[in-house]
N, C-alpha and C positions, 0 to 999 in steps of 0.2 A: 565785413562791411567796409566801405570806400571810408577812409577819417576825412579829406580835406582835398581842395583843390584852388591851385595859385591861377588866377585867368586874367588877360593883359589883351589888351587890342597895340598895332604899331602905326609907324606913319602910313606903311606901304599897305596896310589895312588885311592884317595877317592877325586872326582871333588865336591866341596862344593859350592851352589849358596844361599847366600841369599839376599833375593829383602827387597830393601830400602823403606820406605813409603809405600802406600795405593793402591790399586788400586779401579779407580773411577766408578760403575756405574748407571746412569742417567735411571730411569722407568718415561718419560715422560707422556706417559699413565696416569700412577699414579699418577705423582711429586712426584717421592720418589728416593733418591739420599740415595746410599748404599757404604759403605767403607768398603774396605777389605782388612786384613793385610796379606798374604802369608803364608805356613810355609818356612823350610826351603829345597832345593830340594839337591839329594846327588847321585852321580853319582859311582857307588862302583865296585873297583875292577880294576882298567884300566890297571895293569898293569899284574896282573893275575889273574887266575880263567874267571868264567863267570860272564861280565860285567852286572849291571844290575843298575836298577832308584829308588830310595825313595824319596819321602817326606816325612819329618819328623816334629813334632813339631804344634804349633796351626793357625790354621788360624779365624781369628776373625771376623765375618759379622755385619754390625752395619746399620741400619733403619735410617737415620739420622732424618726423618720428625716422626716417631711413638718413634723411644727410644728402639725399640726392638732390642737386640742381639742373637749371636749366637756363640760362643767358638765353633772352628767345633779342635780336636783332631787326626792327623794324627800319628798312628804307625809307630817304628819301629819293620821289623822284627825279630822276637827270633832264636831260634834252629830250622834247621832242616827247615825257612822260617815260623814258626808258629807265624801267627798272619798279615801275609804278605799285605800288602795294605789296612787294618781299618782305618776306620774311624768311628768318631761317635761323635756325637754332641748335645746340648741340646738347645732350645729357651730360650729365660726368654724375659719379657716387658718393661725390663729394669735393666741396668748395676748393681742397686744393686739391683733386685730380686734375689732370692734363690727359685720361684715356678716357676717350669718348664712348659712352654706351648705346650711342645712338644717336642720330641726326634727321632733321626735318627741314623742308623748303617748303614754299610754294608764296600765295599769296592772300592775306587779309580779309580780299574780298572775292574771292573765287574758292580754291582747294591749298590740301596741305596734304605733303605726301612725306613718310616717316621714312627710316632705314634701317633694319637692325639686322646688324653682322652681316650684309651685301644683299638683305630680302627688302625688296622696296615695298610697301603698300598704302594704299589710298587712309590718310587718316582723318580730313574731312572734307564735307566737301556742302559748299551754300546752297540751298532752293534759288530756283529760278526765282527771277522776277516779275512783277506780275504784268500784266497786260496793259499798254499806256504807263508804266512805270514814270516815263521820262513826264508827263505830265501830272505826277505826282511829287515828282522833288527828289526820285531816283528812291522811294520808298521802298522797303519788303511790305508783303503782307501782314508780318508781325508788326511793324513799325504804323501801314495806315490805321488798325486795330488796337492801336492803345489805346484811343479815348472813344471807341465803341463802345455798349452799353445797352442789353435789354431790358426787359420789365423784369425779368425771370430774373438774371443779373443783380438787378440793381435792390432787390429785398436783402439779398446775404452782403451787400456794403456798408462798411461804417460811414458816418455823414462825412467825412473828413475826406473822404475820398477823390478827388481830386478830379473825375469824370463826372461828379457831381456841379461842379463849378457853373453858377448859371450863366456868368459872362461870356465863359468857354462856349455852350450851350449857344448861346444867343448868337455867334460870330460865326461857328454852323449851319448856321441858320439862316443868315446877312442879316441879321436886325442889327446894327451895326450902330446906333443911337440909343438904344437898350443895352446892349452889349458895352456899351463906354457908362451908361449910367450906373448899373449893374458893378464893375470894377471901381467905379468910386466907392460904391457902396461898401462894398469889400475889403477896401482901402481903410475907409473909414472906421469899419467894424473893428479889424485889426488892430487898429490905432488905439479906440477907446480900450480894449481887451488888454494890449500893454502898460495900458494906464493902471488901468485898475491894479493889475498884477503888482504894476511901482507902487500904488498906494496903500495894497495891503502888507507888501516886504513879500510877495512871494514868488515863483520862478515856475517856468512851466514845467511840467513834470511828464517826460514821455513813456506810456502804455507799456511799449511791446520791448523797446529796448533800453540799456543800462550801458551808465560807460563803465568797461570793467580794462586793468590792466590786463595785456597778452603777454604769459611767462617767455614764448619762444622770439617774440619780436622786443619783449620790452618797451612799448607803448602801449599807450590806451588807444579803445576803439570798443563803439558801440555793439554790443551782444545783443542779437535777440533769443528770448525764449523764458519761460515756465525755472527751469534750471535755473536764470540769474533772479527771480523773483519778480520777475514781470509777466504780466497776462499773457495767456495763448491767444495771438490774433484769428489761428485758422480753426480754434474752439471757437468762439465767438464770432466770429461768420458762420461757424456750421449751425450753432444755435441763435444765431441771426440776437445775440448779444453787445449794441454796441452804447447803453444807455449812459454807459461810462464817459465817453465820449463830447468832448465841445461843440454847441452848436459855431461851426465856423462860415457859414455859408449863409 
């Protein structure tokens, strides 16, 4: 899981994010627990010109059970966009090797082609885009589909769910007088809900995950799972189990 992230707007009106810590992932399969440090992402232009997204800076992949790294190098663009979304990266067997076990290029938002021992091959590569993309804000299909929602759907969600939001709902919709009512409300409810918690001496208390110290990084970061003694969320969706749950909505 992501721990944290520093975000800062500047004069030239450049949204700068950069995330705190590690993020954690678990190849049970294997037992191989992999750390990964971000770079940094950069939102350009917002107040003129054509708004557009970087990541810039290094993102660091680390093996924790073999020792193998990977220094992966995100570009910034030059002139004229040359050079616009590279990446490129090298393996080693470990943090102080200097022989390369392998090397990868390409770009962020296109493909990524790997190299091992002079055999090159495709190692990913993005789905088109969809149809009218650019009148969508340059979306994927995955990206317009986040806050989709059927009837079928919407029984296995806990209330908390965040597709549930009716102000969200309402701006969908253009009720747009409703939808500003609606976030007050929201607003409000929130409010009184921190009160109470100050009142009674108590703190909220999240479900599904624990913050647990990480032996390999030496920080804390939020685990989820049954394992740390917290609820199974995808039990509780399959038996449509969420009575636990804060009416937040």
């Amino acid at each position: 899981m992501d721990t944290n992230t520093q975000m800062g707007i500047s004069w030239s009106g450049t949204l700068k994010a950069i995330p705190i810590g590690f993020q954690h992932v678990h190849l049970k399969t294997f037992n191989e627990h992999y750390l990964i440090g971000r770079p940094t992402t950069t939102v350009n232009n917002l107040l003129f010109g054509n708004m557009y997204i970087e990541h810039v800076g290094t993102m660091t992949v680390k093996n924790c059970k073999t020792n193998m790294v990977c220094p992966v190098e995100f570009k910034a663009a030059g002139w004229g966009n040359a050079g616009r979304h590279e990446v490129n990266g090298t393996v080693f067997s470990n943090e102080g090797s200097k022989d390369p076990c392998g090397t990868f290029v390409g770009t962020w938002s296109d493909k990524i082609s790997c190299k091992i021992g002079g055999t090159e091959s495709l190692l990913w590569q993005c789905n088109p885009l969809p149809e009218k993309h650019d009148w969508q804000y340059f979306f994927t299909q995955f990206a317009m589909n986040l806050n989709n929602i059927t009837e079928e759907m919407e029984k296995h969600l806990p209330r908390s769910d965040s597709r549930l939001r009716p102000d969200l709902r309402a701006l969908e919709k253009g009720e747009w007088d409703f939808a500003a009512e609606e976030k007050h409300r929201l607003e409000e409810k929130q409010r009184a809900a921190r009160k109470t918690r100050a009142d009674n001496g108590t703190d909220f208390e999240p479900k599904y995950f624990k913050k647990v110290m990480d032996p390999d990084s030496k920080e804390e970061y939020y685990a989820y799972g049954p394992e740390h003694g917290m609820r199974d969320y995808w039990r509780d969706r399959k038996e449509k189990d969420f009575a636990h749950m804060e009416d937040i909505y």
